[in-house]
Backbone as CSV, one residue per row, in Angstrom:
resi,resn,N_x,N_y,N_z,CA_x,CA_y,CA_z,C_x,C_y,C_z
1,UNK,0.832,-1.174,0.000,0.000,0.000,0.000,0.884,1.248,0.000
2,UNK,0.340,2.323,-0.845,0.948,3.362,-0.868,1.096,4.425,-0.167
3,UNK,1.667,5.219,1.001,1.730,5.591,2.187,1.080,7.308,1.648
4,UNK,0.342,7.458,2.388,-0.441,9.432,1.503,0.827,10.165,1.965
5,UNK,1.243,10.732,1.328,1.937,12.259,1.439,0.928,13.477,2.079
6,UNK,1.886,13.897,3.435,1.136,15.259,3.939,1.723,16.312,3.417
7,UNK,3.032,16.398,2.881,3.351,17.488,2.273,2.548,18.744,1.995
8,UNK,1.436,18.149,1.416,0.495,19.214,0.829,-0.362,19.808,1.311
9,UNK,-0.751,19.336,2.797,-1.588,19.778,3.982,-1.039,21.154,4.213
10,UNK,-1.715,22.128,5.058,-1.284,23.243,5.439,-1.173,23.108,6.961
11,UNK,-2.171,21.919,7.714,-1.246,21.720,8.939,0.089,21.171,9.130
12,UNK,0.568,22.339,10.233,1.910,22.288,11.071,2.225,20.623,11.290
13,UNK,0.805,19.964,11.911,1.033,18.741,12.340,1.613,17.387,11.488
14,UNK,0.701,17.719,10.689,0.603,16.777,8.963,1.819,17.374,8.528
15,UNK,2.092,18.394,8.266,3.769,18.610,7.629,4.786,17.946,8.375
16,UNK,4.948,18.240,9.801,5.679,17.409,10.520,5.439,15.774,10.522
17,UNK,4.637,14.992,10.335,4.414,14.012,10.083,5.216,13.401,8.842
18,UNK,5.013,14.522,8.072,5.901,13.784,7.282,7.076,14.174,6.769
19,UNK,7.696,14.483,8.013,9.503,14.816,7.696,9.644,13.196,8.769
20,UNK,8.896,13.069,10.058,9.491,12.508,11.020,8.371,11.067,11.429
21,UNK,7.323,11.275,10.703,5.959,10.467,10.967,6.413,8.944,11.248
22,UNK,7.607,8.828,10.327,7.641,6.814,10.437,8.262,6.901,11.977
23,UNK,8.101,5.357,12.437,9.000,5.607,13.799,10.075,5.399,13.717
24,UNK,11.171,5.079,13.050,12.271,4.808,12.676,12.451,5.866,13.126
25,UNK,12.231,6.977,12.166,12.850,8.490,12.486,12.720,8.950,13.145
26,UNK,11.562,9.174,14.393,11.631,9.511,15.338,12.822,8.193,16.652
27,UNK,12.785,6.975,16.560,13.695,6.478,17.433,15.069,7.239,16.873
28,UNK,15.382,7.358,15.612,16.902,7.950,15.147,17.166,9.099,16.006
29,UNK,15.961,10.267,15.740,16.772,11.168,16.606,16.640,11.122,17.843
30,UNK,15.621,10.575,18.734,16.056,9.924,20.104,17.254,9.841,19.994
31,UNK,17.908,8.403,19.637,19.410,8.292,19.535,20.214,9.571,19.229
32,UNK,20.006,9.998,17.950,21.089,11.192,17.900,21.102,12.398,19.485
33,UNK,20.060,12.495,20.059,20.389,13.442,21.153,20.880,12.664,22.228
34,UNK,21.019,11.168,22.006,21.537,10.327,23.208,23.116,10.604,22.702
35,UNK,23.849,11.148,21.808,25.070,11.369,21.910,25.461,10.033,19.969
36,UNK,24.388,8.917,19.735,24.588,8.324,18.573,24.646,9.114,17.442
37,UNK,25.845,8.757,16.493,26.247,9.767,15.475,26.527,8.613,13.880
38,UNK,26.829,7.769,14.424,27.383,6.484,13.420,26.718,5.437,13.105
39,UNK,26.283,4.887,12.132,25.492,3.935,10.874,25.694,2.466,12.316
40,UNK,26.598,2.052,12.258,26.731,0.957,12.702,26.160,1.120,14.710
41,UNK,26.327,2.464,14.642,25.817,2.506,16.415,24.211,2.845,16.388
42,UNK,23.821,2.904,15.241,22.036,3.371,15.198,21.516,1.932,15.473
43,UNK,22.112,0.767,14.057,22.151,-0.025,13.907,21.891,-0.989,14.833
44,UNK,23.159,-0.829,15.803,22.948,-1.744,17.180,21.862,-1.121,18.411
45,UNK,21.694,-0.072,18.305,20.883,0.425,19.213,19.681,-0.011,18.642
46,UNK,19.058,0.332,17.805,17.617,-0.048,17.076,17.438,-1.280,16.492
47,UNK,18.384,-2.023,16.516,18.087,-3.403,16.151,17.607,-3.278,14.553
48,UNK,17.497,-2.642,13.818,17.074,-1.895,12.454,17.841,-2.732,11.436
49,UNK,17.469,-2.864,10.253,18.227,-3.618,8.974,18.351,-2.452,8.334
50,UNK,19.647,-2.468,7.193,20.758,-1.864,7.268,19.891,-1.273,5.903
51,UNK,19.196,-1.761,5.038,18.591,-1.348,4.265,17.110,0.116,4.817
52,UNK,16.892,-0.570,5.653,15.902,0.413,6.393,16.403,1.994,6.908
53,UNK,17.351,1.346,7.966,18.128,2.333,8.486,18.633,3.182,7.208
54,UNK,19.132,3.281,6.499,20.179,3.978,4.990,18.952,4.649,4.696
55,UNK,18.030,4.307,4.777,16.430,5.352,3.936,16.149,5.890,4.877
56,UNK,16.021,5.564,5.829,15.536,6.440,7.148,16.935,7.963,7.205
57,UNK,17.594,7.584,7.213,18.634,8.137,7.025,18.946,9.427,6.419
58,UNK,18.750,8.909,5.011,18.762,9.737,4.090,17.389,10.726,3.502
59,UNK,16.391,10.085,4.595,14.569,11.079,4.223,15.528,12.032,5.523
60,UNK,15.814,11.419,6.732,15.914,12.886,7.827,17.123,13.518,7.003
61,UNK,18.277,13.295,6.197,19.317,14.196,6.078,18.123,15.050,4.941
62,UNK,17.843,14.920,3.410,17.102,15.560,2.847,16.125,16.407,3.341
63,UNK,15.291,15.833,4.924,14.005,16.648,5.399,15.183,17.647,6.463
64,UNK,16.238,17.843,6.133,16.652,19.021,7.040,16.795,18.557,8.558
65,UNK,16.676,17.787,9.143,16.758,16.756,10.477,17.932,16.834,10.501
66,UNK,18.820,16.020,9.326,20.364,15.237,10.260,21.149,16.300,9.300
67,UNK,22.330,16.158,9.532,23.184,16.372,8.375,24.550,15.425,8.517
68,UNK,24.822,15.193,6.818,26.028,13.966,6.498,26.856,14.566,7.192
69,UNK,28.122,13.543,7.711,29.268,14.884,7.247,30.538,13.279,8.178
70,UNK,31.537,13.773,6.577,32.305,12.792,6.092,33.482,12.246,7.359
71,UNK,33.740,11.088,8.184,34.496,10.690,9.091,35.877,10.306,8.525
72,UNK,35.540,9.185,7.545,36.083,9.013,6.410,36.057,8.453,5.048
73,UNK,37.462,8.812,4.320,37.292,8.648,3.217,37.504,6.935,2.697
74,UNK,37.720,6.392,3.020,38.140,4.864,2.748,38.092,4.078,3.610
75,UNK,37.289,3.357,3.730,35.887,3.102,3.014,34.797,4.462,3.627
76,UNK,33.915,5.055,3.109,33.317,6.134,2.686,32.434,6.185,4.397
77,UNK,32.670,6.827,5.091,31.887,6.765,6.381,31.160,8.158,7.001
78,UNK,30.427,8.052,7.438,29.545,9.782,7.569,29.203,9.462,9.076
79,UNK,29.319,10.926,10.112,28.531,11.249,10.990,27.519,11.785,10.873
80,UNK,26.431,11.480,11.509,24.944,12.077,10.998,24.594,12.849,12.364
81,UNK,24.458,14.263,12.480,24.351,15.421,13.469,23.419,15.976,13.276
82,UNK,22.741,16.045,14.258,21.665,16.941,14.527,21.693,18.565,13.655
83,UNK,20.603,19.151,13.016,20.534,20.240,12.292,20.018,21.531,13.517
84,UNK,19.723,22.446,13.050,18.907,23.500,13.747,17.895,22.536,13.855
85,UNK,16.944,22.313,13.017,15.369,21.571,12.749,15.766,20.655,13.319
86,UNK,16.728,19.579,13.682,16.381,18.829,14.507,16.450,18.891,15.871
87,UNK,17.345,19.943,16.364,17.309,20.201,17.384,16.169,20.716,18.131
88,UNK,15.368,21.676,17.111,14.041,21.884,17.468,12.887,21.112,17.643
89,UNK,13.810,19.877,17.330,12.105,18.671,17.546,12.672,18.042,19.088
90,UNK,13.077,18.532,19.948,13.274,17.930,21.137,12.024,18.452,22.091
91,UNK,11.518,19.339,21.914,10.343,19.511,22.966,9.156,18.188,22.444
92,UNK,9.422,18.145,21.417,8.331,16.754,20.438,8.816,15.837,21.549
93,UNK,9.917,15.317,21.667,10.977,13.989,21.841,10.240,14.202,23.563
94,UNK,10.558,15.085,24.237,10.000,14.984,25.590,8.735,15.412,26.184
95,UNK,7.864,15.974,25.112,6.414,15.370,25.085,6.189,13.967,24.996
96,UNK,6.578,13.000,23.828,6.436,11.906,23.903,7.188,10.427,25.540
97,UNK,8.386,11.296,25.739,8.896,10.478,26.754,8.100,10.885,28.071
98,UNK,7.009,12.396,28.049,6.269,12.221,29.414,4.996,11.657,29.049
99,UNK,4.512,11.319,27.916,2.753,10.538,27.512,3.307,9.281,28.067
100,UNK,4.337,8.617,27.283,5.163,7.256,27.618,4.913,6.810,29.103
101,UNK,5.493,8.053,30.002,5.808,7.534,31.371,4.435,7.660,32.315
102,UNK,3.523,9.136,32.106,2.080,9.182,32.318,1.312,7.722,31.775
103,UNK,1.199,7.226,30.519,0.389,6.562,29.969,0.352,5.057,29.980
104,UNK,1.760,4.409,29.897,2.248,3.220,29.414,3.549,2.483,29.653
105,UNK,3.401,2.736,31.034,4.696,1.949,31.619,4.210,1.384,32.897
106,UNK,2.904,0.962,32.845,3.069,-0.013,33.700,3.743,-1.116,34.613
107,UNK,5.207,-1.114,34.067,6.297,-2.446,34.912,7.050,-1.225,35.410
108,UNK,6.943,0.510,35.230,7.807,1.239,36.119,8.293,2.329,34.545
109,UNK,8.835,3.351,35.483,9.237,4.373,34.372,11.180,3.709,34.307
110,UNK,11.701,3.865,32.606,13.057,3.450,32.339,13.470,4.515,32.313
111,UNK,13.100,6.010,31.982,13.825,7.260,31.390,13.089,8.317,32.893
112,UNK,13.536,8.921,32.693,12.450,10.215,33.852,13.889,11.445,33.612
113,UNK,12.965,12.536,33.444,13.526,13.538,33.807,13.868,14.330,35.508
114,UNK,15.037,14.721,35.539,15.410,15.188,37.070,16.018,16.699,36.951
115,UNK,15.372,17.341,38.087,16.085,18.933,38.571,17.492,18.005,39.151
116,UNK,18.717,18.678,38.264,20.255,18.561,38.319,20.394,18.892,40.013
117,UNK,19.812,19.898,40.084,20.410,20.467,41.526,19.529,19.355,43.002
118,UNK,18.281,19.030,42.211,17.233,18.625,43.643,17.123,17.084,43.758
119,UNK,17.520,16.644,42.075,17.257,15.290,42.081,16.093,14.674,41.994
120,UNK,14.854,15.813,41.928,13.401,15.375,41.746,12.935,14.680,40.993
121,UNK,12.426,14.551,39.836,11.327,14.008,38.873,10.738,15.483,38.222
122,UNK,10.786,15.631,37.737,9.961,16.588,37.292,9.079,16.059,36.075
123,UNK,7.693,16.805,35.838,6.549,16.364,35.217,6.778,17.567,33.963
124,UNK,7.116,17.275,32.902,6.917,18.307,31.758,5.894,18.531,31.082
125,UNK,5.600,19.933,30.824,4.487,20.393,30.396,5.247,21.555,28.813
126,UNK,3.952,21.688,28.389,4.299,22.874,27.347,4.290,23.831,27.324
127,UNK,5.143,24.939,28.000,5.217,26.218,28.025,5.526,27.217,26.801
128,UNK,4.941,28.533,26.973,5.368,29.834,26.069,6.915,30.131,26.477
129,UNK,7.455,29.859,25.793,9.434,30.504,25.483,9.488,31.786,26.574
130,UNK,8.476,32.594,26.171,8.353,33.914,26.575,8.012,34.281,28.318
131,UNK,6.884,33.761,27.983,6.251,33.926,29.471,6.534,32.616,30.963
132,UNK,6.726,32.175,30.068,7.339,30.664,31.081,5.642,30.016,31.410
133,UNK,4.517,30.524,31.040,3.342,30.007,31.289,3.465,28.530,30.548
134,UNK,2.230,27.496,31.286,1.525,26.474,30.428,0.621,26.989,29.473
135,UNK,0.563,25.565,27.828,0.360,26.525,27.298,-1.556,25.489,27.670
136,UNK,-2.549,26.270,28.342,-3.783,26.029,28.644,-4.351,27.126,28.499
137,UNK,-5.830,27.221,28.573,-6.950,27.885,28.258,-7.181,28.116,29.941
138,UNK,-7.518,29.267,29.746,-8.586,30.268,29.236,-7.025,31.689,28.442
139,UNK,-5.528,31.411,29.182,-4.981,32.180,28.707,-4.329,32.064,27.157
140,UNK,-4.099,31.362,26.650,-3.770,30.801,25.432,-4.697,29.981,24.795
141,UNK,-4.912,30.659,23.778,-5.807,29.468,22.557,-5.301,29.611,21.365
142,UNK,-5.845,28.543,20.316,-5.564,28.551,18.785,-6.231,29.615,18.118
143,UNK,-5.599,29.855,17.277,-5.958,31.178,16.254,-5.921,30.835,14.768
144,UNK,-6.234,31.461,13.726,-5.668,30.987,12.590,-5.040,31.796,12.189
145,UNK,-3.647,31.430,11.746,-2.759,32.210,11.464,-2.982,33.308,10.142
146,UNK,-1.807,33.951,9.480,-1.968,34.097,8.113,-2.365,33.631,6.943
147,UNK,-1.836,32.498,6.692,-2.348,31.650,5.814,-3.149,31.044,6.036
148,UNK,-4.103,30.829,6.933,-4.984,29.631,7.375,-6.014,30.212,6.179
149,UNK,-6.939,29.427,5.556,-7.647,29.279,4.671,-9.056,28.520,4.956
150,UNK,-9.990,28.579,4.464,-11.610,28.422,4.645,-11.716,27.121,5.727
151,UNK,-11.674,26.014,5.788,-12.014,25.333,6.907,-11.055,25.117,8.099
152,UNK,-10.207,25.481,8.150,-8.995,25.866,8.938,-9.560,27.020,9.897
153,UNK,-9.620,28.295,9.288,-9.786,29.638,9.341,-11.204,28.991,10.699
154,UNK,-12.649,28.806,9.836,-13.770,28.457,10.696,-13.454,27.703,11.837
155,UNK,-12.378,26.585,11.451,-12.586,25.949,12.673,-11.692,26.658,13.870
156,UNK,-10.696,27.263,13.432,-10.403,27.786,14.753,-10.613,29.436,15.230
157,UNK,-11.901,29.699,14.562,-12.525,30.826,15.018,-13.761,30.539,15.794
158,UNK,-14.019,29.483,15.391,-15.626,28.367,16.230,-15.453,28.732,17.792
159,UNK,-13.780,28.278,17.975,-13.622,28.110,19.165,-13.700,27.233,20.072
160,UNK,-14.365,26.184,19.424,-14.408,24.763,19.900,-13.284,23.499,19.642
161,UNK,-11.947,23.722,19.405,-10.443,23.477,19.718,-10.466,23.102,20.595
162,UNK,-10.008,22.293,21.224,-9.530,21.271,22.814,-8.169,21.137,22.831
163,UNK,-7.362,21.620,22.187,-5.588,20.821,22.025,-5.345,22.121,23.243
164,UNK,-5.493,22.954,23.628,-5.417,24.003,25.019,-6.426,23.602,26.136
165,UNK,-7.026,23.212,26.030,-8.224,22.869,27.407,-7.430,21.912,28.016
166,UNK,-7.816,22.376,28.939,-7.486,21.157,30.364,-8.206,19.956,30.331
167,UNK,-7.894,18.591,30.293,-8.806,17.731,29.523,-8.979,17.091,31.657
168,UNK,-10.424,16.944,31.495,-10.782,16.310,32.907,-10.043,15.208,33.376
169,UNK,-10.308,14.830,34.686,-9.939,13.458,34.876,-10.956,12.338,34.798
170,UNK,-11.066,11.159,33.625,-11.994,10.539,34.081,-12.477,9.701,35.398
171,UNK,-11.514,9.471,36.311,-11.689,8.846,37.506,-12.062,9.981,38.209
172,UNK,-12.508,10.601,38.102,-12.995,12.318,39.030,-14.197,12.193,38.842
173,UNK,-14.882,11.467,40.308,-16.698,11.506,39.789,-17.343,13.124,40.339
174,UNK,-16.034,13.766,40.275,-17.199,14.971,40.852,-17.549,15.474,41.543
175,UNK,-18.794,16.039,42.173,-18.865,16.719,43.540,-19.800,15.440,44.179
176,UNK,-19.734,15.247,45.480,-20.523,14.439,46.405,-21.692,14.868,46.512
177,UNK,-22.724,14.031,46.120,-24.137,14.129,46.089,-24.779,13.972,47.125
């Protein structure tokens, strides 16, 4: 089956999907911010066939993700390094490692983030760069940008968007009757 191209979408989301959508590419740059730079160390880390890995490879160097860059010349060997753009997909990378540890680790958390100085755990959320706020409703919502165009535009002028709402707890029955 033939896999759809989002390319052509005007969502942020769907474009990103498809620089990084397979999971290959997202475990790659996991690895690459774990300090992995080399074909044969992706390889052993991901358990990956060598044919797979080389395409995976070469969609993140083309999608602006990795970049080649030559170790040596005989026999022909490349380090593959993180770009600007990939560096910018790390708030992605630790959104997904706190759904992971919130959602689906039932036998115990393997990864957790810690305050250097306190040694805590800390719980990551999505903040504004700027304001250091979460990014939740009622102070932040979706807008449509410049380009947003006819069903885009409506839907996030409706106002009925949830990706900012505070989503309930379902085990929360509520107030006592």
């Amino acid at each position: 089956m033939q896999r759809k191209s989002f390319s052509e979408m005007t969502c942020p989301i769907a474009r990103t999907l498809e620089l990084v959508g397979e999971w290959w590419s997202i475990l790659i740059l996991r690895d690459c911010f774990a300090g992995i730079r080399r074909f044969d160390d992706f390889q052993a880390s991901l358990g990956i066939g060598a044919n797979t890995l080389t395409r995976r490879l070469n969609a993140l160097v083309e999608a602006g993700m990795l970049e080649r860059r030559p170790y040596s010349a005989h026999p022909p060997r490349h380090d593959y390094v993180l770009t600007r753009r990939g560096r910018d997909f790390r708030p992605v990378l630790l959104a997904l490692l706190a759904f992971g540890n919130n959602e689906l680790t039932p036998e115990g958390e393997t990864v957790v983030i810690v305050d250097s100085t306190t040694g805590a755990q800390v719980d990551p959320v999505v903040v504004d760069r700027r304001s250091g706020l979460p990014l939740m409703e009622p102070r932040f919502r979706l807008a449509p940008g410049p380009a947003a165009k006819g069903a885009t535009r409506e839907r996030l002028e409706s106002g009925r968007h949830e990706l900012l709402r505070p989503m309930p707890d379902p085990t929360d029955a509520g107030p006592a009757t």
